[in-house]
Short mmCIF file of the C-alpha atoms (twelve columns), coordinates in Angstrom:
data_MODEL
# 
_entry.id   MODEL 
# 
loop_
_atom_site.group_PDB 
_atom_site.id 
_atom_site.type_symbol 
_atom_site.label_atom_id 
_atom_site.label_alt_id 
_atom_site.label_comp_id 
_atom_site.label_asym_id 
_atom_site.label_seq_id 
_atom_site.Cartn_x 
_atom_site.Cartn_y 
_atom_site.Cartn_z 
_atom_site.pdbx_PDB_model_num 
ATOM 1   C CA . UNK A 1   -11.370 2.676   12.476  1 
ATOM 2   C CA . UNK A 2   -11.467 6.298   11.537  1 
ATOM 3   C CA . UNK A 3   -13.585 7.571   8.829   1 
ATOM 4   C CA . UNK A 4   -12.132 11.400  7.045   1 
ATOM 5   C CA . UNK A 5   -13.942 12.431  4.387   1 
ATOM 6   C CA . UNK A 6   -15.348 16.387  3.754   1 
ATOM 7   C CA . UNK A 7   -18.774 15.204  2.848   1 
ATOM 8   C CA . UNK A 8   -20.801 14.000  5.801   1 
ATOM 9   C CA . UNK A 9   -23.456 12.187  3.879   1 
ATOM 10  C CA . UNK A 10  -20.408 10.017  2.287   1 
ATOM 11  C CA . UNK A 11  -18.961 9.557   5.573   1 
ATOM 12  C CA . UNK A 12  -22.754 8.864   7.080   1 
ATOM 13  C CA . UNK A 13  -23.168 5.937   4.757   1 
ATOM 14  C CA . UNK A 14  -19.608 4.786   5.365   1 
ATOM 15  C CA . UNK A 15  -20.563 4.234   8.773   1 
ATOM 16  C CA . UNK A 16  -23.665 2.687   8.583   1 
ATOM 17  C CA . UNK A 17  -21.966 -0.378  6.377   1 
ATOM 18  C CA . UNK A 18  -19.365 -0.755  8.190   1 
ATOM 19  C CA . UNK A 19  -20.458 -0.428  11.755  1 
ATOM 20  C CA . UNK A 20  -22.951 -3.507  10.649  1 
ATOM 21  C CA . UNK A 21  -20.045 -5.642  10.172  1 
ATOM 22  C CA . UNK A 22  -18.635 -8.296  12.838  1 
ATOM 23  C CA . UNK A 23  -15.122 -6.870  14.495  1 
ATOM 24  C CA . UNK A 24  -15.372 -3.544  13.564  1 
ATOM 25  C CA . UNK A 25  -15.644 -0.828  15.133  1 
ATOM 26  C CA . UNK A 26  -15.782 2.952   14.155  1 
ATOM 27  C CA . UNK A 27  -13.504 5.254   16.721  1 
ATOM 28  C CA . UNK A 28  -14.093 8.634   15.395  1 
ATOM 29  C CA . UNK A 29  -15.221 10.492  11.990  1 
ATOM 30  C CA . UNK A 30  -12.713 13.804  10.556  1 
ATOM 31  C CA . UNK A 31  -14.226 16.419  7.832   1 
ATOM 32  C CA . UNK A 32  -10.839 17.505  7.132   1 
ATOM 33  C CA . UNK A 33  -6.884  16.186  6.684   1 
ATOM 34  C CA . UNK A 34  -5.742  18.624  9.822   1 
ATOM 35  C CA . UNK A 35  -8.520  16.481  12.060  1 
ATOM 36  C CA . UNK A 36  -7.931  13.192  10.708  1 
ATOM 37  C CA . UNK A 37  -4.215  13.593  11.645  1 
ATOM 38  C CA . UNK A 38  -4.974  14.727  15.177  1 
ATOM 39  C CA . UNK A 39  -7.345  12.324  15.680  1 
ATOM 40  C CA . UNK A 40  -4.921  9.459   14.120  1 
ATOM 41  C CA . UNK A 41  -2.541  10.460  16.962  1 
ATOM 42  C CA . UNK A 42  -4.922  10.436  19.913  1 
ATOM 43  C CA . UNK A 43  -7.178  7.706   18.755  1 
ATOM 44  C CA . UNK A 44  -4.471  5.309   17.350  1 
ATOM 45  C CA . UNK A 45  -6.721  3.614   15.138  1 
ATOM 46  C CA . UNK A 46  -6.183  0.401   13.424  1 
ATOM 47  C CA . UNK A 47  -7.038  2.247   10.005  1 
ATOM 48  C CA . UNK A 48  -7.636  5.308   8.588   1 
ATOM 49  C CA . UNK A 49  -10.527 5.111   5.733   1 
ATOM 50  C CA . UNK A 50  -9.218  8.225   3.977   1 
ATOM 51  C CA . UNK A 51  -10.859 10.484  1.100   1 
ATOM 52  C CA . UNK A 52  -7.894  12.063  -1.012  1 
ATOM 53  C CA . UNK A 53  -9.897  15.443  -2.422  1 
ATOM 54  C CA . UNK A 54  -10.437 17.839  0.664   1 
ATOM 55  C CA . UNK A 55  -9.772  21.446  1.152   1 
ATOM 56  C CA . UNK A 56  -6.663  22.814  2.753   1 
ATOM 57  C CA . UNK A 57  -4.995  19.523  4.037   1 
ATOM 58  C CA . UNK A 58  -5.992  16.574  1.386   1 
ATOM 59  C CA . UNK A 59  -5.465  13.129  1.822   1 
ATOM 60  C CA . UNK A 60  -2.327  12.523  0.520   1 
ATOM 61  C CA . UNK A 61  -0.819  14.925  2.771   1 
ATOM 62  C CA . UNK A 62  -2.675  13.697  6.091   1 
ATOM 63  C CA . UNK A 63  -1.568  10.476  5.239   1 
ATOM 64  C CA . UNK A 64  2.491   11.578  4.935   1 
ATOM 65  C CA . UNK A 65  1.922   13.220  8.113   1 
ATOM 66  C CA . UNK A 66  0.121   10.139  9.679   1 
ATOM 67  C CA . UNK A 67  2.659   7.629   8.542   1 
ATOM 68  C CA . UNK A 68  5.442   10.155  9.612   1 
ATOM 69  C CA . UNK A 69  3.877   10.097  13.265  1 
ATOM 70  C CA . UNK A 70  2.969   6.661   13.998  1 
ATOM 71  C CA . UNK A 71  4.472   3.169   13.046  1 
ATOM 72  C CA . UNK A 72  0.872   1.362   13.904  1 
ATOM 73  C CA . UNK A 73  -1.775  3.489   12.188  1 
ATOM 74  C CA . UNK A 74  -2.623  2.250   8.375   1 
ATOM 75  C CA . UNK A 75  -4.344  4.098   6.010   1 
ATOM 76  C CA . UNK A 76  -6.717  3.178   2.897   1 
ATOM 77  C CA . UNK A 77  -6.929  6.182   0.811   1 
ATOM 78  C CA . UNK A 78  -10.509 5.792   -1.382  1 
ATOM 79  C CA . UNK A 79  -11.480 8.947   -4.155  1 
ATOM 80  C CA . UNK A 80  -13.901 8.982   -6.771  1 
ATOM 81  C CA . UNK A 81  -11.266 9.597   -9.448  1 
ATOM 82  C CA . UNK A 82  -9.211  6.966   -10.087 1 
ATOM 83  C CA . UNK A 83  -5.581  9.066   -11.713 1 
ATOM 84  C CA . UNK A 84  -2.321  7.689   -12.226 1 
ATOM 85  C CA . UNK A 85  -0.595  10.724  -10.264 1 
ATOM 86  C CA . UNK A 86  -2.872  9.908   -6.735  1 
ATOM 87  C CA . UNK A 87  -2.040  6.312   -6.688  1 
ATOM 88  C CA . UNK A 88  1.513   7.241   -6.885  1 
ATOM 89  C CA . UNK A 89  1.700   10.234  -4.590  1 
ATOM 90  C CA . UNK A 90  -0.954  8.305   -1.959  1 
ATOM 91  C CA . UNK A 91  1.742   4.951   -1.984  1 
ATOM 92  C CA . UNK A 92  4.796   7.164   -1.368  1 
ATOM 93  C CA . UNK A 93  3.490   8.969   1.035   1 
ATOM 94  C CA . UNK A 94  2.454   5.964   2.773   1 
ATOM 95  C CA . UNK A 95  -0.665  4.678   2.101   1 
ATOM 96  C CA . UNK A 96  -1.313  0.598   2.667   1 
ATOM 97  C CA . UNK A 97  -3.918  0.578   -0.047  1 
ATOM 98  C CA . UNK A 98  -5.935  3.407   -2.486  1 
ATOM 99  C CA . UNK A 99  -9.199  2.333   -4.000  1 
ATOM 100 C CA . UNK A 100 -11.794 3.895   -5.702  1 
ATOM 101 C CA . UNK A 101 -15.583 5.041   -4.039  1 
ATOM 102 C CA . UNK A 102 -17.564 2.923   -6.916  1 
ATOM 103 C CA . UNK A 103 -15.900 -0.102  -5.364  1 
ATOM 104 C CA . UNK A 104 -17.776 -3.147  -4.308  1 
ATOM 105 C CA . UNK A 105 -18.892 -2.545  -0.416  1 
ATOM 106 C CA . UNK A 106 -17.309 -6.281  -0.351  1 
ATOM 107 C CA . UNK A 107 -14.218 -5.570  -1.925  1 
ATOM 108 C CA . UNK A 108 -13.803 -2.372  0.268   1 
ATOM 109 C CA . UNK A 109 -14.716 -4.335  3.733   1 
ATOM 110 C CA . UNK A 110 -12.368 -6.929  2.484   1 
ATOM 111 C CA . UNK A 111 -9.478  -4.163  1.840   1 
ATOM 112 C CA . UNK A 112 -9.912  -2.614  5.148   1 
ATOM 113 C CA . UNK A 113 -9.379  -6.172  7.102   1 
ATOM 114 C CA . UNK A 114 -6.670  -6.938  4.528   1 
ATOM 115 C CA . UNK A 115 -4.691  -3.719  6.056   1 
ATOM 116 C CA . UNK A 116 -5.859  -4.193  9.259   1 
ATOM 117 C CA . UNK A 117 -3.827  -7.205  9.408   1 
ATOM 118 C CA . UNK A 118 -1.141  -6.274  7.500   1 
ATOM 119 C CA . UNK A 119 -1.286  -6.741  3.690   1 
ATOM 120 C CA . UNK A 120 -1.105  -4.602  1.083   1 
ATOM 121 C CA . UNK A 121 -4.240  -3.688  -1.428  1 
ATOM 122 C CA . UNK A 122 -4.468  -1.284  -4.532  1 
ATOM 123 C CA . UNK A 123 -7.425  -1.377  -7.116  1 
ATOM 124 C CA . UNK A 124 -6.539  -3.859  -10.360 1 
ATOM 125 C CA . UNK A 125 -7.643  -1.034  -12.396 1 
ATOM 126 C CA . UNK A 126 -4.654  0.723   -11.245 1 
ATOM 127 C CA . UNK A 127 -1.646  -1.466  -11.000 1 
ATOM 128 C CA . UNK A 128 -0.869  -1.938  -14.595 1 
ATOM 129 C CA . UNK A 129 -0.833  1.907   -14.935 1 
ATOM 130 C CA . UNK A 130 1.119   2.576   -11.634 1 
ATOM 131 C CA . UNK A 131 3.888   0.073   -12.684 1 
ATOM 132 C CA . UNK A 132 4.514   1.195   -15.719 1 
ATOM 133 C CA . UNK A 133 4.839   5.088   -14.508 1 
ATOM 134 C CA . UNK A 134 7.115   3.852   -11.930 1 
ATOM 135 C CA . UNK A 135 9.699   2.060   -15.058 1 
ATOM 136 C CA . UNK A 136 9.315   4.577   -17.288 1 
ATOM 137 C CA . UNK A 137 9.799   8.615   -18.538 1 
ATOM 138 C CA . UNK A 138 10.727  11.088  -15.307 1 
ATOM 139 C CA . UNK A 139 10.484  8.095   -12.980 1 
ATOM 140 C CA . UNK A 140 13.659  6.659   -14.460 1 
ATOM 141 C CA . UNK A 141 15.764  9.120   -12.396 1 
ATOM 142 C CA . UNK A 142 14.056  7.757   -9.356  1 
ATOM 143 C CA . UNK A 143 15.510  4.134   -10.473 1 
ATOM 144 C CA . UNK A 144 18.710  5.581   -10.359 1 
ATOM 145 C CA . UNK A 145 18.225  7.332   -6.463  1 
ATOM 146 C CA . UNK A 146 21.554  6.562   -4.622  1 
ATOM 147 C CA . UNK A 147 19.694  5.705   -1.106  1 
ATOM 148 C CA . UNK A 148 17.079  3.303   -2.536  1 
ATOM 149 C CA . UNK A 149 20.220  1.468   -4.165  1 
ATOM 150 C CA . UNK A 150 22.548  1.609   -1.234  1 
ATOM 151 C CA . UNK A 151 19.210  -0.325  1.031   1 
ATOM 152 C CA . UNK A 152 19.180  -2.965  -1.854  1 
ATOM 153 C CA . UNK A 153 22.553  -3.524  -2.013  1 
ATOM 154 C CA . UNK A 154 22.777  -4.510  2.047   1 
ATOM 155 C CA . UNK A 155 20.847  -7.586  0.736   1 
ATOM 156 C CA . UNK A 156 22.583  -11.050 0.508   1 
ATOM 157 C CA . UNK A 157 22.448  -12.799 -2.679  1 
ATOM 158 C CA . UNK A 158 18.959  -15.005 -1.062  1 
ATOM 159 C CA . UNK A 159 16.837  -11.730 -0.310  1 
ATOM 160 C CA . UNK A 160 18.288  -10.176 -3.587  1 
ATOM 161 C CA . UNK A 161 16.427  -13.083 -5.036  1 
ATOM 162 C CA . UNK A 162 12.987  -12.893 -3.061  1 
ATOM 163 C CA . UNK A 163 13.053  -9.058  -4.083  1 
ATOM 164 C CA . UNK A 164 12.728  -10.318 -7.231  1 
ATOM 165 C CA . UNK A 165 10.287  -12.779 -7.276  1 
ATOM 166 C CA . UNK A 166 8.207   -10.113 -4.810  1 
ATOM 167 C CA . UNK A 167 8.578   -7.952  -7.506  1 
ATOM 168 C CA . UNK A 168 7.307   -10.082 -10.073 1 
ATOM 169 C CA . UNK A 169 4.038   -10.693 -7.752  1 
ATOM 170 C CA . UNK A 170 4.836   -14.093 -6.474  1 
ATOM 171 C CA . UNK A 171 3.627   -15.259 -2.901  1 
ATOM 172 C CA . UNK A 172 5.626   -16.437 -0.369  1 
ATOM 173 C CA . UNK A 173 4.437   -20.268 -1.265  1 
ATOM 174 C CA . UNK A 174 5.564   -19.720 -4.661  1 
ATOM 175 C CA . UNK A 175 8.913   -18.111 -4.006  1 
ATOM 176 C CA . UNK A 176 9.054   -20.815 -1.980  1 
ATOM 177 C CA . UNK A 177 8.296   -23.777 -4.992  1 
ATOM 178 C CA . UNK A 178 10.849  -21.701 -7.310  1 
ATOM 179 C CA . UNK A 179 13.721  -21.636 -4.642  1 
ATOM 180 C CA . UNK A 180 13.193  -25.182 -3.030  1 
ATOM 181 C CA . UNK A 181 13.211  -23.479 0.568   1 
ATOM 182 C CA . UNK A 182 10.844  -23.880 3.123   1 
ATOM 183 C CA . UNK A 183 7.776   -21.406 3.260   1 
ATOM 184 C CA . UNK A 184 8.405   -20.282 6.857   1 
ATOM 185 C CA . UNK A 185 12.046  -19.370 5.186   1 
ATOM 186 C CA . UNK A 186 10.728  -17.365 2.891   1 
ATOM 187 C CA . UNK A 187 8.540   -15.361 5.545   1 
ATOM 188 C CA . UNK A 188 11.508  -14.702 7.687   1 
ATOM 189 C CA . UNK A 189 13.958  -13.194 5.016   1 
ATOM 190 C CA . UNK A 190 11.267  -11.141 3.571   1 
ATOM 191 C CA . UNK A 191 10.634  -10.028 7.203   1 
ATOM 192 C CA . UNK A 192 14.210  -9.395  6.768   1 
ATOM 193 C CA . UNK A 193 14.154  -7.444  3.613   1 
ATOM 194 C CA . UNK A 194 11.146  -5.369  3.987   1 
ATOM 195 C CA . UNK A 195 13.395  -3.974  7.495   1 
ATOM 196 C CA . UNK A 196 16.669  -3.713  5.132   1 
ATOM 197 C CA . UNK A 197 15.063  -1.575  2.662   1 
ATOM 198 C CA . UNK A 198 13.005  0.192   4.781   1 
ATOM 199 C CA . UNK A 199 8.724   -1.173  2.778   1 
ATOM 200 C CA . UNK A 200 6.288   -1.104  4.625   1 
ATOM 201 C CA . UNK A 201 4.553   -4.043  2.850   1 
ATOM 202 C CA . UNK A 202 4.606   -5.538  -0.790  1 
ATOM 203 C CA . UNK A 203 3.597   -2.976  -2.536  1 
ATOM 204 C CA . UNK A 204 5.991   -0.804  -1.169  1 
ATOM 205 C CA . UNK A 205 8.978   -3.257  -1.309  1 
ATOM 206 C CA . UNK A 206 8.037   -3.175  -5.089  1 
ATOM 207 C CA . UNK A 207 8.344   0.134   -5.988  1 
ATOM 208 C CA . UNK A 208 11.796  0.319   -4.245  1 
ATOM 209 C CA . UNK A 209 12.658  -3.041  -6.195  1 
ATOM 210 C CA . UNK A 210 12.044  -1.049  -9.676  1 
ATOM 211 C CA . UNK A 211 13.317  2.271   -8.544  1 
ATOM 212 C CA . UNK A 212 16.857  0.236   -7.638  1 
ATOM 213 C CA . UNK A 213 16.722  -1.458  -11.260 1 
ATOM 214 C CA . UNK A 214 16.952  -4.856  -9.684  1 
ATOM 215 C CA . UNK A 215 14.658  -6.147  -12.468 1 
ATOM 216 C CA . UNK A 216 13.531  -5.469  -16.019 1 
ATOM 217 C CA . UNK A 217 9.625   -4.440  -15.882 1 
ATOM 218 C CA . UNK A 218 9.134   -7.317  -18.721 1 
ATOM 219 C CA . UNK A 219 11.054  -9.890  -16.356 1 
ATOM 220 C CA . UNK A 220 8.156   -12.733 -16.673 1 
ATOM 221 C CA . UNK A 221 5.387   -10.134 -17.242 1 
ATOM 222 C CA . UNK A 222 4.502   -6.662  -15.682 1 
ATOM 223 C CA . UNK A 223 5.369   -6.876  -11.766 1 
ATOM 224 C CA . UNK A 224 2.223   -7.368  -9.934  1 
ATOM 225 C CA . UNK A 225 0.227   -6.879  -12.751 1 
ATOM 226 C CA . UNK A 226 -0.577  -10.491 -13.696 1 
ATOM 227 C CA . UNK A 227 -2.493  -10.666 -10.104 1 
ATOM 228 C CA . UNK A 228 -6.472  -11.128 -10.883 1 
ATOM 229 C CA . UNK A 229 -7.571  -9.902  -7.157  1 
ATOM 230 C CA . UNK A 230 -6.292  -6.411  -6.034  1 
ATOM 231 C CA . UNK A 231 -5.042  -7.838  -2.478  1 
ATOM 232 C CA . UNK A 232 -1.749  -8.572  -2.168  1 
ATOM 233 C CA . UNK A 233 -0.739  -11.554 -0.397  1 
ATOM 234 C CA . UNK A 234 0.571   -10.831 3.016   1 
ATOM 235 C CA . UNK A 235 4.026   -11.441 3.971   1 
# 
C-alpha cells in the first residue's frame, strides 16, 4: 500500500493504523501527486491511499495518470471536504473508491481491503448527490456521448438487462432471484459487460449505464442510492 498525502503528520498517523493491521503492509509514503505516480509505477502497489488537495499535481490528476499507466494499481482517493465536483472528477478519472478523512478508521480499513480485492466503495454521504449530477443539468450531454452508447449497444439483450439491474444497485444474487439464472451466470456476463463497456467495477459500469440513458434515474428508486453500507458488492 502506498500512502500520498502533503501533510506528513496525516500520513504519520495513516501509517501507524494501518501498519497495525493483519495483511497489510505499507510499501512507500509520497508528499506530492508527481511522487505518488512514480512511485505507483515502480512499486506496483496493491492500492494507492490518495489525498485529493496537494500542490502542483493533486489527486485527481495522479490518479488519471496512475490508472492511465497501470491496469493493477487501485486507488482510494480520501479529502477532508466532501464536494459533489471531487467525487465526480476522482471516479472518472479512475478512482475505485473516494471517502472522506472524518471516516471511521473501520470503515476506511474496510474500504481499502474492499479495493484491494476488487470492489467498488464511495461514501453514502455522497452517492445520492453524485447520481443525481450524473442524470441531470450539463451532465445530460454526457448521456447522450456517442462512444459510451456505441459500448452499450454491443450488449445482447441478457447483459442489457444486468446493466440495468447493476444500475439500480442490485447484487449479483439478486439479479440472479429477478432473472431466474444461476448466480455463477450472472458473475460471468457481468465479467462480460464490465469488458464490453470498458468499467472498471460497479460504480463505474453505473455511471456509463446513466450516461447511455439505458434507464430512468427513478427506475425503482435512485441507482445505488437505496444501498445502506457504502461498499459495493463485488462482481
Amino acid at each position: 500500500m502506498l500512502l500520498v498525502d502533503d501533510q506528513a503528520l496525516h500520513r504519520m498517523g495513516m501509517r501507524m493504523f494501518l501498519a497495525s493491521q493483519d495483511g497489510i503492509q505499507i510499501v512507500g509514503e509520497a508528499a506530492d501527486g508527481d511522487d505518488a505516480v512514480r512511485q505507483s509505477l515502480s512499486l506496483r502497489p496493491d492500492v494507492v491511499v490518495m489525498d485529493v488537495r496537494m500542490p502542483d499535481v493533486d489527486g485527481i490528476e495522479a490518479t488519471r495518470r496512475i490508472v492511465a499507466a497501470t491496469s493493477d494499481v487501485r486507488v482510494l482517493l480520501l479529502t477532508t471536504f466532501d464536494l459533489d465536483e471531487y467525487v465526480i472528477e476522482g471516479l472518472e478519472a479512475g478512482a475505485s473508491g473516494f471517502l472522506t478523512k472524518d471516516a471511521e478508521p473501520g470503515d476506511i480499513l474496510s474500504a481499502l481491503r474492499a479495493i484491494a480485492a476488487g470492489d467498488a466503495v464511495i461514501a453514502p454521504s455522497a452517492t445520492r448527490r453524485l447520481l443525481s449530477r450524473l442524470t441531470s443539468g450539463p451532465s445530460q450531454q454526457a448521456a447522450a456521448d456517442s462512444a459510451v452508447r456505441a459500448s452499450v449497444a454491443k450488449l445482447t439483450a441478457r447483459e442489457h438487462q444486468i446493466l440495468v439491474e447493476i444500475a439500480c444497485g442490485a447484487t449479483n444474487s439478486e439479479i440472479a432471484a429477478r432473472l431466474h439464472l444461476a448466480e455463477s451466470t450472472v458473475k460471468s456476463n457481468v465479467g462480460r459487460i464490465f469488458t464490453k463497456i470498458g468499467a472498471r467495477d460497479r460504480v463505474h459500469a453505473v455511471i456509463l449505464a446513466l450516461r447511455a440513458g439505458v434507464m430512468s434515474p427513478n427506475a425503482r428508486g435512485t441507482p445505488l442510492a437505496s444501498r445502506t453500507r457504502h461498499r459495493l458488492h463485488p462482481v
